[in-house]
GUTI-659806 format. One record per residue (C-alpha): residue in one letter; x, y, z. Coordinates in nm, 2 decimals. Layout:
A, X, Y, Z $
...
//
This chain:
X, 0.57, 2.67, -0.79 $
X, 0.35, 2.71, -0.45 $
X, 0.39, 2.39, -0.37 $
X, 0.68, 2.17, -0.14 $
X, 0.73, 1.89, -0.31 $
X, 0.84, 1.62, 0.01 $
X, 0.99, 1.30, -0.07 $
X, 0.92, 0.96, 0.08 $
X, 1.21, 0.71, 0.19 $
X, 1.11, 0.42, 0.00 $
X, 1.22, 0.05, -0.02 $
X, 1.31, -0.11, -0.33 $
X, 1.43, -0.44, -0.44 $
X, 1.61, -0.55, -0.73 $
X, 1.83, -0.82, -0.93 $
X, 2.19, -0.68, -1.06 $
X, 2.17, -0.78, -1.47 $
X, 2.47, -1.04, -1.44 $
X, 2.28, -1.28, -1.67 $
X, 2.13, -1.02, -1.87 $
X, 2.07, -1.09, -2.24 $
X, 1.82, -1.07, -2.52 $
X, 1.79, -1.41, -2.61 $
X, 1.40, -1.41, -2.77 $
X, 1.17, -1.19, -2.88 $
X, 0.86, -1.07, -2.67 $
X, 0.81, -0.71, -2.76 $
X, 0.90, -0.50, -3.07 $
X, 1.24, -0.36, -2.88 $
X, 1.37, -0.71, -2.82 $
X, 1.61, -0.81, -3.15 $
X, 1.83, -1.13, -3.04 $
X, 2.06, -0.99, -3.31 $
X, 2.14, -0.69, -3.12 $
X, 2.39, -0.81, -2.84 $
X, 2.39, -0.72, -2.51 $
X, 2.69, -0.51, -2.39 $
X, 2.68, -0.66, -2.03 $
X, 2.97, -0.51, -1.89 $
X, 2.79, -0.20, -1.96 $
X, 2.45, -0.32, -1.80 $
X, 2.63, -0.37, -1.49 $
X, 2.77, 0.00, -1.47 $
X, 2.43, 0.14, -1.56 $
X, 2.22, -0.09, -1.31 $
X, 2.53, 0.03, -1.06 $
X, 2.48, 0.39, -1.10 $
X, 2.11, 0.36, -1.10 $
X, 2.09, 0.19, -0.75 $
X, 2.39, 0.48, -0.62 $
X, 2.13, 0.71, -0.70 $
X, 1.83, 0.57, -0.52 $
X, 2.10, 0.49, -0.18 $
X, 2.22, 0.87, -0.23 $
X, 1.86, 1.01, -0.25 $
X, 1.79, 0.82, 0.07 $
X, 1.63, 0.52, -0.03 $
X, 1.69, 0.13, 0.08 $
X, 1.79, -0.06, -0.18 $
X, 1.78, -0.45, -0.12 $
X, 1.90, -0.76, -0.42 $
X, 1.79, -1.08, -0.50 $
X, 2.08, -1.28, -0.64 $
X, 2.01, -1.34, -1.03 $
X, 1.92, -1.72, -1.14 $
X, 2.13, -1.79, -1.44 $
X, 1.97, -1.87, -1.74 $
X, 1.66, -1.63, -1.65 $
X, 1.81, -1.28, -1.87 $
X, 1.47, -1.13, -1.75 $
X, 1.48, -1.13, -1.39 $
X, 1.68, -0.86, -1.38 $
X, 1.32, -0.67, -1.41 $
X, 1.24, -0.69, -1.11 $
X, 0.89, -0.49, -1.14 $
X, 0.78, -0.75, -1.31 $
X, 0.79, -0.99, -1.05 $
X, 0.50, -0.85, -0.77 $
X, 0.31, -0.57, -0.67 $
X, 0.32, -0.52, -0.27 $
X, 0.06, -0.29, -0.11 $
X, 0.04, -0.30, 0.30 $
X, 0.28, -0.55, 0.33 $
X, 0.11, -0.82, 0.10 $
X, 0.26, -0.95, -0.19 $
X, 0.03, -1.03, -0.53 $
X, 0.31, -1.25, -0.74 $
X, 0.38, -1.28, -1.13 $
X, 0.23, -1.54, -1.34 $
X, 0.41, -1.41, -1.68 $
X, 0.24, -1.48, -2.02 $
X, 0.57, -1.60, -2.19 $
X, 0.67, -1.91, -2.15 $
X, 1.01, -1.81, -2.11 $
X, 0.98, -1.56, -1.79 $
X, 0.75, -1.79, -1.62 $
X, 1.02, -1.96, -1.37 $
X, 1.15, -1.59, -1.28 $
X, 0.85, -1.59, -1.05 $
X, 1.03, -1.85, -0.80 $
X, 1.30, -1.69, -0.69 $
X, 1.11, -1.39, -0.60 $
X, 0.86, -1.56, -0.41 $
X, 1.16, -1.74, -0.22 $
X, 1.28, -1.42, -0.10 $
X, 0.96, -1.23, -0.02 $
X, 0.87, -1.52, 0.21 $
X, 1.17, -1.55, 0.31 $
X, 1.19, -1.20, 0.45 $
X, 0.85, -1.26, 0.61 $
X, 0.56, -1.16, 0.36 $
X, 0.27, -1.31, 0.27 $
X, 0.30, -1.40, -0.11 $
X, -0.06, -1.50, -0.31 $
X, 0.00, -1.70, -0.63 $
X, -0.22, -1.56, -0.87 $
X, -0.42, -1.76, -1.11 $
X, -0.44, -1.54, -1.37 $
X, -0.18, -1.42, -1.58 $
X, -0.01, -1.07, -1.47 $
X, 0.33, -0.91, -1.42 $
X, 0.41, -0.69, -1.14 $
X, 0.40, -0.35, -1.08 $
X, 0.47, -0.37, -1.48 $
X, 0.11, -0.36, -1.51 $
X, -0.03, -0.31, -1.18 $
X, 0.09, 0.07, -1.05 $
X, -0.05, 0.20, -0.74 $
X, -0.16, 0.54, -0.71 $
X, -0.28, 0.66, -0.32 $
X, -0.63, 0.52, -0.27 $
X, -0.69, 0.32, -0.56 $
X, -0.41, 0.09, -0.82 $
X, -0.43, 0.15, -1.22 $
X, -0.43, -0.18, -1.39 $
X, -0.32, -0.23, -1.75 $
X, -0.43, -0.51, -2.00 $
X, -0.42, -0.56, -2.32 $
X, -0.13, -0.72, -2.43 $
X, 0.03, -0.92, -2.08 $
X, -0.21, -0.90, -1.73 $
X, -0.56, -0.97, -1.78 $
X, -0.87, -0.83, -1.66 $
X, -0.92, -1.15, -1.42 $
X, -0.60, -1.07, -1.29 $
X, -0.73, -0.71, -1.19 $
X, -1.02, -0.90, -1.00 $
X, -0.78, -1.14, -0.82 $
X, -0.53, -0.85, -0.75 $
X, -0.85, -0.62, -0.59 $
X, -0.97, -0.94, -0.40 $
X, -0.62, -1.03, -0.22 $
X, -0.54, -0.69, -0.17 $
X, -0.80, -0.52, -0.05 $
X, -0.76, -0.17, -0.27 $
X, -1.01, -0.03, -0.60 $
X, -0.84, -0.17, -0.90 $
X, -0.90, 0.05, -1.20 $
X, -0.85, -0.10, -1.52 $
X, -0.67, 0.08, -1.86 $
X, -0.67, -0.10, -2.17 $
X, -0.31, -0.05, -2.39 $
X, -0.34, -0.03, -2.77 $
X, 0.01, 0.04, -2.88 $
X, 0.31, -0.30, -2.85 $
X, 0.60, -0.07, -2.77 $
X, 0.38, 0.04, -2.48 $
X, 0.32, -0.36, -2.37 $
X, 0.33, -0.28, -2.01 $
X, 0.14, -0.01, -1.79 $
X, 0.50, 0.14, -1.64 $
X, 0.60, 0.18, -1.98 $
X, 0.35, 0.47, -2.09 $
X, 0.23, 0.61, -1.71 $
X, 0.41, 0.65, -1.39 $
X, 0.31, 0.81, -1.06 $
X, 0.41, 1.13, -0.94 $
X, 0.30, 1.13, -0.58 $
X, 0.00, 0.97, -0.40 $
X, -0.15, 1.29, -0.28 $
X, 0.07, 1.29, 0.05 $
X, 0.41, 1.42, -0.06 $
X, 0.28, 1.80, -0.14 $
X, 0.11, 2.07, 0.05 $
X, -0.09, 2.22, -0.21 $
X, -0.40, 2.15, -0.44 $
X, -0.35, 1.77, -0.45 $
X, -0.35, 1.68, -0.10 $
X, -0.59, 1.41, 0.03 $
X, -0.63, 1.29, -0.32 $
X, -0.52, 1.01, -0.59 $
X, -0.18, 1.23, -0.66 $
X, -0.11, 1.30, -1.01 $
X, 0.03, 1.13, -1.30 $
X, 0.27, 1.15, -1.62 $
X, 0.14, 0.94, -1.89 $
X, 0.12, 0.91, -2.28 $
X, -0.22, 0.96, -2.39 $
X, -0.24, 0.78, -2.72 $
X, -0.09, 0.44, -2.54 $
X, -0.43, 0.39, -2.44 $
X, -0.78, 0.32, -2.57 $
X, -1.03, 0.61, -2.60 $
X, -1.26, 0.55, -2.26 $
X, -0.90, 0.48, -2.11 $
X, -0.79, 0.83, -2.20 $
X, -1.08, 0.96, -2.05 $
X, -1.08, 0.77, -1.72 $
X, -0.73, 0.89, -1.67 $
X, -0.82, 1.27, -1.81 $
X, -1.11, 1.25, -1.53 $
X, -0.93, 1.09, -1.28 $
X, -0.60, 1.32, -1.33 $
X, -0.71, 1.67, -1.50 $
X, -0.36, 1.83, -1.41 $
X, -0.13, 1.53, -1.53 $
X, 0.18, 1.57, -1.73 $
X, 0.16, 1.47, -2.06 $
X, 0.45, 1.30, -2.24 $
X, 0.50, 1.32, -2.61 $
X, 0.58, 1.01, -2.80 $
X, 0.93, 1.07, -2.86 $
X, 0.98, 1.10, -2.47 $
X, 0.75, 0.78, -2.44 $
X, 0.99, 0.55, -2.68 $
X, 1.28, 0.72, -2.49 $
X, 1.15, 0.55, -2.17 $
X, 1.03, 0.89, -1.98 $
X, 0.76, 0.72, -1.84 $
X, 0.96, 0.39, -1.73 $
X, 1.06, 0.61, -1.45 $
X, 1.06, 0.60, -1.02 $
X, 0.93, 0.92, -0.80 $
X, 0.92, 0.94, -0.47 $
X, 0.73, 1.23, -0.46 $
X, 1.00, 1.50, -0.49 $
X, 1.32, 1.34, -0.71 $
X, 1.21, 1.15, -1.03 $
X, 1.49, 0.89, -1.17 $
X, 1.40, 0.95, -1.54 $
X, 1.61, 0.88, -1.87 $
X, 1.81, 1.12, -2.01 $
X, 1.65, 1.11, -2.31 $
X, 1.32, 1.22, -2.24 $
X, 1.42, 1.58, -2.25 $
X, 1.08, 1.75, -2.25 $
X, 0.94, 1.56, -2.02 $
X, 1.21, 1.65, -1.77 $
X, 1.18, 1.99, -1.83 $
X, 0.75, 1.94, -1.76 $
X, 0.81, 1.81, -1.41 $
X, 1.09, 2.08, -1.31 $
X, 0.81, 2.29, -1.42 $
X, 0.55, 2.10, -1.21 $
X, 0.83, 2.12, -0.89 $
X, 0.96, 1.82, -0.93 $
X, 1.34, 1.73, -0.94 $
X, 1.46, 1.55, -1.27 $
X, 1.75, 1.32, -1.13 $
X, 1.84, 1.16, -1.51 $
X, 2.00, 0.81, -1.52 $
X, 2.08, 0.62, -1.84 $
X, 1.95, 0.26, -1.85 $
X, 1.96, 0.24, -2.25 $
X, 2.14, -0.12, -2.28 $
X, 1.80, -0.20, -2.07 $
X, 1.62, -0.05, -2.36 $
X, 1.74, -0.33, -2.59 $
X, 1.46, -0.54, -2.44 $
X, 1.17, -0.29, -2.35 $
X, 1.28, -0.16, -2.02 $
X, 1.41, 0.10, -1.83 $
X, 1.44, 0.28, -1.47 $
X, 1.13, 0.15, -1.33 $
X, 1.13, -0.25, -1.51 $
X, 1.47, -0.26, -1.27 $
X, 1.25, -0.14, -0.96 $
X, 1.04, -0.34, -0.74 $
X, 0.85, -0.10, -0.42 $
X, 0.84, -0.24, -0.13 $
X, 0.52, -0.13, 0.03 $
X, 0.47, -0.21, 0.40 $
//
Protein backbone atom coordinates (compact mmCIF):
# COMPACT_ATOMS: atom_id res chain seq x y z
CA UNK A 1 0.00 0.00 0.00
CA UNK A 2 1.20 3.82 -0.56
CA UNK A 3 -0.23 4.91 2.19
CA UNK A 4 0.97 5.20 6.25
CA UNK A 5 -1.65 4.25 8.09
CA UNK A 6 -1.06 6.53 11.76
CA UNK A 7 -2.96 5.74 14.71
CA UNK A 8 -4.59 8.00 17.14
CA UNK A 9 -4.30 7.51 21.06
CA UNK A 10 -7.85 7.40 21.97
CA UNK A 11 -9.88 7.41 25.27
CA UNK A 12 -12.38 4.85 25.88
CA UNK A 13 -14.67 4.02 28.65
CA UNK A 14 -16.30 0.96 29.63
CA UNK A 15 -18.29 -1.24 32.31
CA UNK A 16 -16.55 -4.80 33.12
CA UNK A 17 -19.72 -7.54 32.43
CA UNK A 18 -19.90 -8.65 36.27
CA UNK A 19 -23.64 -8.54 35.99
CA UNK A 20 -23.81 -9.70 32.56
CA UNK A 21 -26.73 -11.84 31.57
CA UNK A 22 -29.38 -12.37 28.94
CA UNK A 23 -32.34 -12.14 30.87
CA UNK A 24 -35.09 -10.77 27.91
CA UNK A 25 -35.33 -10.61 24.65
CA UNK A 26 -34.75 -7.34 22.50
CA UNK A 27 -33.13 -8.52 19.33
CA UNK A 28 -33.08 -11.81 17.33
CA UNK A 29 -29.50 -12.88 19.10
CA UNK A 30 -30.90 -12.54 22.54
CA UNK A 31 -32.42 -16.25 23.73
CA UNK A 32 -32.86 -16.17 27.74
CA UNK A 33 -32.52 -19.95 27.32
CA UNK A 34 -29.02 -19.69 26.32
CA UNK A 35 -27.01 -18.97 29.54
CA UNK A 36 -24.48 -16.76 30.01
CA UNK A 37 -20.99 -18.23 30.70
CA UNK A 38 -19.91 -15.19 32.96
CA UNK A 39 -16.74 -16.33 34.08
CA UNK A 40 -15.95 -16.31 30.55
CA UNK A 41 -17.34 -12.79 29.78
CA UNK A 42 -15.01 -11.49 32.23
CA UNK A 43 -11.76 -13.04 30.58
CA UNK A 44 -12.94 -11.85 27.15
CA UNK A 45 -13.90 -8.19 28.26
CA UNK A 46 -10.28 -8.58 30.14
CA UNK A 47 -8.36 -9.34 27.13
CA UNK A 48 -10.21 -6.92 25.04
CA UNK A 49 -9.41 -3.83 27.27
CA UNK A 50 -5.29 -5.50 27.50
CA UNK A 51 -5.41 -4.86 24.02
CA UNK A 52 -6.65 -1.37 23.72
CA UNK A 53 -3.93 -0.36 27.04
CA UNK A 54 -1.11 -2.37 24.87
CA UNK A 55 -1.93 -0.48 21.56
CA UNK A 56 -1.63 2.73 23.54
CA UNK A 57 -4.92 3.65 24.39
CA UNK A 58 -6.61 4.94 27.85
CA UNK A 59 -9.03 2.84 29.01
CA UNK A 60 -11.22 4.22 31.96
CA UNK A 61 -14.50 1.94 33.97
CA UNK A 62 -17.58 2.74 35.28
CA UNK A 63 -18.47 0.30 38.05
CA UNK A 64 -21.54 -1.93 36.83
CA UNK A 65 -25.11 -1.39 38.67
CA UNK A 66 -26.37 -4.84 39.45
CA UNK A 67 -29.41 -5.78 38.03
CA UNK A 68 -28.72 -3.67 34.75
CA UNK A 69 -27.04 -7.07 32.48
CA UNK A 70 -26.79 -4.34 29.65
CA UNK A 71 -24.68 -1.67 30.87
CA UNK A 72 -21.87 -3.52 30.20
CA UNK A 73 -22.52 -1.86 26.51
CA UNK A 74 -21.18 0.89 27.17
CA UNK A 75 -21.56 2.44 23.44
CA UNK A 76 -24.85 2.50 24.03
CA UNK A 77 -24.89 4.89 26.68
CA UNK A 78 -23.63 8.42 24.76
CA UNK A 79 -22.08 9.79 21.88
CA UNK A 80 -19.22 12.56 22.87
CA UNK A 81 -17.98 14.93 20.13
CA UNK A 82 -15.67 18.06 21.45
CA UNK A 83 -16.09 17.28 24.79
CA UNK A 84 -20.03 17.35 24.92
CA UNK A 85 -21.97 14.48 25.84
CA UNK A 86 -25.54 13.61 23.85
CA UNK A 87 -26.94 10.81 26.55
CA UNK A 88 -29.14 7.55 25.96
CA UNK A 89 -32.78 7.52 26.22
CA UNK A 90 -33.09 3.54 25.29
CA UNK A 91 -36.41 2.29 23.61
CA UNK A 92 -36.69 -0.75 25.96
CA UNK A 93 -37.99 -0.42 28.95
CA UNK A 94 -35.62 -2.53 30.43
CA UNK A 95 -32.18 -0.52 29.56
CA UNK A 96 -33.72 2.70 30.26
CA UNK A 97 -32.18 3.20 33.96
CA UNK A 98 -28.51 2.20 32.45
CA UNK A 99 -28.57 5.81 31.34
CA UNK A 100 -27.97 7.09 35.08
CA UNK A 101 -25.04 5.88 35.97
CA UNK A 102 -23.33 7.02 32.96
CA UNK A 103 -24.53 10.44 33.19
CA UNK A 104 -23.24 10.25 37.02
CA UNK A 105 -19.84 9.69 35.79
CA UNK A 106 -19.55 11.87 32.75
CA UNK A 107 -20.55 14.86 34.97
CA UNK A 108 -18.80 13.71 37.39
CA UNK A 109 -15.56 13.89 35.48
CA UNK A 110 -16.52 17.33 34.25
CA UNK A 111 -18.70 17.14 30.97
CA UNK A 112 -21.52 18.59 29.92
CA UNK A 113 -24.24 15.83 29.61
CA UNK A 114 -27.71 16.90 27.40
CA UNK A 115 -30.71 14.53 28.21
CA UNK A 116 -32.20 13.91 24.99
CA UNK A 117 -35.84 13.81 24.48
CA UNK A 118 -36.03 11.53 21.93
CA UNK A 119 -35.31 8.11 21.97
CA UNK A 120 -31.53 7.02 20.97
CA UNK A 121 -28.60 4.90 22.06
CA UNK A 122 -25.11 5.97 21.90
CA UNK A 123 -22.56 5.69 19.61
CA UNK A 124 -24.76 2.35 18.88
CA UNK A 125 -26.52 4.44 16.48
CA UNK A 126 -24.84 7.59 16.26
CA UNK A 127 -21.04 6.95 14.69
CA UNK A 128 -18.98 9.81 13.99
CA UNK A 129 -17.01 10.04 10.92
CA UNK A 130 -14.48 13.36 10.55
CA UNK A 131 -16.64 16.30 9.54
CA UNK A 132 -20.08 15.00 9.67
CA UNK A 133 -21.81 11.77 12.23
CA UNK A 134 -23.90 8.80 10.40
CA UNK A 135 -27.07 8.32 12.25
CA UNK A 136 -29.06 5.08 12.10
CA UNK A 137 -32.84 4.54 12.61
CA UNK A 138 -35.13 2.27 12.00
CA UNK A 139 -35.43 -0.06 14.60
CA UNK A 140 -33.94 1.95 18.15
CA UNK A 141 -32.87 6.02 17.59
CA UNK A 142 -35.25 8.00 15.81
CA UNK A 143 -34.97 10.55 13.24
CA UNK A 144 -35.92 13.35 15.95
CA UNK A 145 -33.17 12.14 17.87
CA UNK A 146 -30.72 12.88 14.80
CA UNK A 147 -32.23 16.57 14.87
CA UNK A 148 -31.67 16.84 18.71
CA UNK A 149 -28.20 15.14 18.38
CA UNK A 150 -27.15 17.90 15.31
CA UNK A 151 -28.66 20.74 17.47
CA UNK A 152 -26.64 20.09 20.81
CA UNK A 153 -23.70 19.12 19.04
CA UNK A 154 -23.09 21.31 16.58
CA UNK A 155 -21.86 18.69 13.67
CA UNK A 156 -24.04 17.48 10.08
CA UNK A 157 -25.98 14.51 11.10
CA UNK A 158 -26.57 12.20 8.20
CA UNK A 159 -29.23 9.85 8.66
CA UNK A 160 -29.21 5.75 7.32
CA UNK A 161 -32.28 3.93 7.59
CA UNK A 162 -31.55 -0.10 8.80
CA UNK A 163 -33.82 -2.78 7.28
CA UNK A 164 -32.45 -6.00 8.59
CA UNK A 165 -33.19 -6.88 12.94
CA UNK A 166 -29.84 -8.73 13.39
CA UNK A 167 -28.38 -5.37 12.18
CA UNK A 168 -30.67 -3.32 15.00
CA UNK A 169 -27.94 -0.89 15.64
CA UNK A 170 -25.71 1.33 13.22
CA UNK A 171 -22.19 -0.17 14.91
CA UNK A 172 -23.51 -3.41 14.09
CA UNK A 173 -23.39 -3.25 10.16
CA UNK A 174 -20.73 -0.07 9.65
CA UNK A 175 -17.75 1.10 11.45
CA UNK A 176 -15.18 3.87 10.82
CA UNK A 177 -11.88 3.39 9.46
CA UNK A 178 -10.21 6.72 9.95
CA UNK A 179 -11.67 10.32 9.80
CA UNK A 180 -9.43 11.46 6.99
CA UNK A 181 -6.52 12.44 9.38
CA UNK A 182 -4.80 9.22 10.25
CA UNK A 183 -3.28 8.57 6.48
CA UNK A 184 -1.21 10.45 4.11
CA UNK A 185 -2.64 9.46 0.94
CA UNK A 186 -5.91 9.92 -1.20
CA UNK A 187 -8.17 10.40 1.83
CA UNK A 188 -6.69 13.16 3.54
CA UNK A 189 -8.86 16.28 4.40
CA UNK A 190 -11.87 14.15 3.86
CA UNK A 191 -14.81 12.11 5.68
CA UNK A 192 -12.27 8.97 5.98
CA UNK A 193 -13.50 5.78 4.83
CA UNK A 194 -15.81 3.14 5.99
CA UNK A 195 -16.37 -0.81 6.31
CA UNK A 196 -20.01 -1.52 6.10
CA UNK A 197 -22.59 -4.17 4.97
CA UNK A 198 -24.54 -2.99 2.16
CA UNK A 199 -27.76 -4.89 2.24
CA UNK A 200 -28.25 -3.75 6.24
CA UNK A 201 -29.53 -0.69 4.78
CA UNK A 202 -32.36 0.68 2.63
CA UNK A 203 -31.71 1.44 -1.07
CA UNK A 204 -31.19 5.51 -0.94
CA UNK A 205 -29.09 4.52 2.28
CA UNK A 206 -26.80 2.41 0.12
CA UNK A 207 -26.40 5.04 -2.07
CA UNK A 208 -25.73 7.87 0.29
CA UNK A 209 -23.01 5.73 1.82
CA UNK A 210 -21.70 4.46 -1.90
CA UNK A 211 -21.51 8.45 -2.66
CA UNK A 212 -20.31 9.50 0.39
CA UNK A 213 -17.59 6.48 0.61
CA UNK A 214 -16.70 5.13 -3.13
CA UNK A 215 -13.55 3.25 -1.77
CA UNK A 216 -15.22 1.61 1.40
CA UNK A 217 -14.69 -1.97 2.40
CA UNK A 218 -17.43 -4.05 1.91
CA UNK A 219 -18.30 -6.87 4.35
CA UNK A 220 -20.17 -9.90 3.38
CA UNK A 221 -22.99 -11.17 5.45
CA UNK A 222 -21.32 -13.94 7.03
CA UNK A 223 -18.59 -11.49 8.30
CA UNK A 224 -21.58 -9.10 9.33
CA UNK A 225 -23.40 -11.87 11.68
CA UNK A 226 -19.89 -12.66 12.87
CA UNK A 227 -19.67 -9.12 14.27
CA UNK A 228 -16.89 -7.69 11.74
CA UNK A 229 -18.35 -4.60 11.77
CA UNK A 230 -18.93 -4.33 15.70
CA UNK A 231 -15.38 -3.35 15.62
CA UNK A 232 -12.90 -0.13 17.05
CA UNK A 233 -10.11 1.57 14.68
CA UNK A 234 -8.02 3.99 15.53
CA UNK A 235 -6.91 4.65 12.35
CA UNK A 236 -4.09 2.07 12.01
CA UNK A 237 -5.03 -1.21 14.37
CA UNK A 238 -8.70 -2.43 14.03
CA UNK A 239 -9.94 -4.66 17.23
CA UNK A 240 -12.12 -7.00 15.05
CA UNK A 241 -13.66 -10.58 15.77
CA UNK A 242 -11.87 -13.44 14.85
CA UNK A 243 -14.53 -14.56 12.99
CA UNK A 244 -14.92 -12.24 10.34
CA UNK A 245 -12.06 -13.75 8.39
CA UNK A 246 -12.52 -11.93 5.08
CA UNK A 247 -13.12 -8.95 6.27
CA UNK A 248 -9.77 -8.97 8.12
CA UNK A 249 -7.93 -10.03 5.27
CA UNK A 250 -9.82 -6.73 3.19
CA UNK A 251 -8.32 -4.22 5.63
CA UNK A 252 -4.70 -5.84 5.82
CA UNK A 253 -5.22 -5.30 2.11
CA UNK A 254 -6.38 -1.67 2.55
CA UNK A 255 -3.11 -1.18 5.21
CA UNK A 256 -4.75 -1.61 8.05
CA UNK A 257 -3.65 -3.95 10.99
CA UNK A 258 -6.34 -6.69 11.97
CA UNK A 259 -5.68 -7.03 15.92
CA UNK A 260 -8.58 -10.08 16.38
CA UNK A 261 -10.17 -10.36 19.82
CA UNK A 262 -12.95 -12.81 20.65
CA UNK A 263 -16.05 -11.27 22.39
CA UNK A 264 -18.54 -14.24 21.30
CA UNK A 265 -20.25 -14.74 24.84
CA UNK A 266 -21.12 -10.90 24.06
CA UNK A 267 -22.67 -12.18 20.90
CA UNK A 268 -25.31 -14.06 22.91
CA UNK A 269 -27.07 -10.64 23.15
CA UNK A 270 -26.26 -8.71 19.83
CA UNK A 271 -22.90 -7.27 20.73
CA UNK A 272 -19.43 -7.27 20.25
CA UNK A 273 -16.04 -5.21 20.26
CA UNK A 274 -17.43 -1.87 19.78
CA UNK A 275 -21.16 -2.32 21.98
CA UNK A 276 -18.22 -2.69 24.93
CA UNK A 277 -16.59 0.75 23.74
CA UNK A 278 -17.61 4.14 24.59
CA UNK A 279 -14.97 7.12 22.73
CA UNK A 280 -14.24 9.65 24.58
CA UNK A 281 -13.95 12.59 22.28
CA UNK A 282 -12.52 15.85 23.80
Amino acid sequence: MSETRVPRRRRLLVCEPRHFAVQYAINPWMRPDRPVDVPLAQAQWRALIDAYRAHGHTVETVEPVPGLPDMVFAANAAVVVGGRVFGSLFKAPERRPESVPYDTWFKSAGFDVHRPEAVCEGEGDFVPAGRWILAGTGFRTTRQAHREAQEFLGVPVIALTLVDPYFYHLDTALFVLDDGTGATGQNGGTGGNIAYYPEAFSPGSREVLARLYPDAVIATREDALAFGLNSVSDGRHVFVSPGATALAEQLAHHGYLPVPVDLSEFHKAGGGIKCCTQEIRS
